[in-house]
C-alpha positions, 0 to 999 in steps of 0.5 A: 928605047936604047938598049944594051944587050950583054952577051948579045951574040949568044943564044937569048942574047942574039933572039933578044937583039934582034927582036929589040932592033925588029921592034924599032929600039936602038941597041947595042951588043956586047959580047966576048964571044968566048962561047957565042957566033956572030952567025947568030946576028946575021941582019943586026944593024946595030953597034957592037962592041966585042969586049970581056964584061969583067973589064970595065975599062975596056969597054964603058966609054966606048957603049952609047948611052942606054935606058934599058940593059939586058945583062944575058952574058954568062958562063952558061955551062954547067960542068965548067968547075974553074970557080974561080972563072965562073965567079969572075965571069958571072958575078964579078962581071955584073958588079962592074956592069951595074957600077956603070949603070948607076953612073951613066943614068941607065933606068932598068937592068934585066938580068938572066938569073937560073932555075938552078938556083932552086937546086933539086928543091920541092916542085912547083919551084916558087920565088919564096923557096930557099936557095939550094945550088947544086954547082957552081954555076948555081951558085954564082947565079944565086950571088948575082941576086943578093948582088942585085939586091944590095946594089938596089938598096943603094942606088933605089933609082936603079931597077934591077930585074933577075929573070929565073929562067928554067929549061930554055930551048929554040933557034940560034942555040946550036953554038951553046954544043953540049950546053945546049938544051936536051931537045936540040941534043935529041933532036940531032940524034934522031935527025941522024936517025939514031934512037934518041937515048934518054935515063930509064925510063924517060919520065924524068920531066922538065919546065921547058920554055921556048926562048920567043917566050923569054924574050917576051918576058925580058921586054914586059919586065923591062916596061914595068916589073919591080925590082927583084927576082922572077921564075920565067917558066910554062908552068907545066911540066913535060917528060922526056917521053912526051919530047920524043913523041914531039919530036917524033912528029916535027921530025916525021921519024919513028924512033923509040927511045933508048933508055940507060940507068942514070950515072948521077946520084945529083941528078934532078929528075923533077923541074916545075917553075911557078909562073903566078909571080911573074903573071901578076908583076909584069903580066907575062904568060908563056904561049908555046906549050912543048909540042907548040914551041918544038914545031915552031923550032924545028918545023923547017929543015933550014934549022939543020943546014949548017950543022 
């Protein structure tokens, strides 16, 4: 198979490359590394081309032919408010990605889509549910599905695949800083051995899913989901009580949490994905429960050594 991979030196995107090029696929990457590493693809042998999305001449004749793209490149952060930067990376940046897709043959588009899209929506969070973004980040994911969608209806050749991905954690995610998951950012508190600080009184819960379980999903929907949008969660939630004590036993620390009033009236306290869509469609089911995935992560020190 040859792929394309956006956004390839980011956090999904590099785990995605990687295991792509393990698996015997010629890929390429492509990235604007606006907020990404090339640390991130150290042992990646494959072409790269260094280019913002958004601009197609810059980059559309110089990528190789491909079967399959997965579209993981975005602005990720959620407290970036420039609108018009966030629409312009985000949608306008997959509108040209799809045109050059349909023009050079290409087979599948998996694309990174958001939880968030769900907004502060009635848990378990299912595909059927009315879109209710909280941001613009949000939004911008919600506008890439209706993209999707009116594009599939014109080009009914092209499968267009949206992957809702809820609260993903794991390796090569250092470089997203603040962005980065709630577990990486208790982790390095408690690796400093400060009490990891968590809203009152930290049963607050998440769909956490470990990023080897979402690069699973980008492949089985890659071979055989239909077009439309998919959840990519565990389908079970965790407090961030029960991350602590996981983290406490990876870490082999003692540390209690410091609990403080939340300062958000927006905050969203309840997160759970319903997996039955995407098990039925393209038969994926996550593997790594929260204290499974936080082992696997941060069981070795050698996730530390640079930071």
């Amino acid at each position: 198979m040859r792929a394309l991979v956006t956004g390839a030196a980011g956090f999904v995107g590099s785990n995605l490359t990687l295991e792509l090029e393990r698996q015997g696929h010629e890929v390429t990457g492509l990235d604007d590394f606006t907020a990404s590493n090339f640390e991130n693809l150290q042992g990646f042998r494959g072409d790269f081309v260094a280019a913002d999305l958004a601009e197609g001449s810059a980059w559309a004749d110089r990528v190789k032919a491909a079967d399959v793209v997965f579209h993981q490149a975005a602005i990720t952060d959620t407290t970036v408010m420039d609108q018009k930067r966030m629409m312009r990376a985000n949608v306008e940046a997959f509108r040209t990605l799809l045109r050059w897709a349909a023009e050079r043959g290409v087979k599948t588009v998996v694309y990174a889509s958001s939880a968030g899209i769900y907004g502060d929506g009635p848990v378990p969070m299912r595909e059927s549910a009315a879109p209710k973004p909280l941001n613009v980040y949000a939004f911008s994911k919600r506008v890439m599905e209706s993209v999707a969608q009116d594009f599939v209806s014109e080009h009914p050749k092209l499968r267009v695949v949206g992957l809702r991905y809820f609260n993903v954690y794991g390796p090569r995610e250092r470089f997203k800083g603040a962005a980065a998951s709630m577990i990486w950012q208790l982790a390095l508190q408690m690796r400093a051995g400060k009490r990891p600080r968590v809203f009152e009184f930290g049963e607050q819960y998440r769909d956490h899913i470990y990023v080897k379980d979402v690069v699973e999903a980008n492949l089985l929907a890659a071979a055989k989901a239909a077009s439309g949008a998919y959840n990519v969660c565990t389908g079970r939630k965790a407090t961030f009580n029960e991350v602590i004590a996981a983290l406490n036993a990876v870490l082999k620390t003692r540390l209690k949490p410091e609990y403080f009033k939340n300062p958000y009236s927006f905050y969203q306290n309840e997160t759970l994905g319903d997996p039955s869509r995407a098990q039925k469609a393209f038969g994926f089911k996550a593997k790594f429960a929260v204290a499974e995935g936080i082992q696997d992560y941060l069981g070795s020190s050698e996730v530390f050594a640079k930071v």
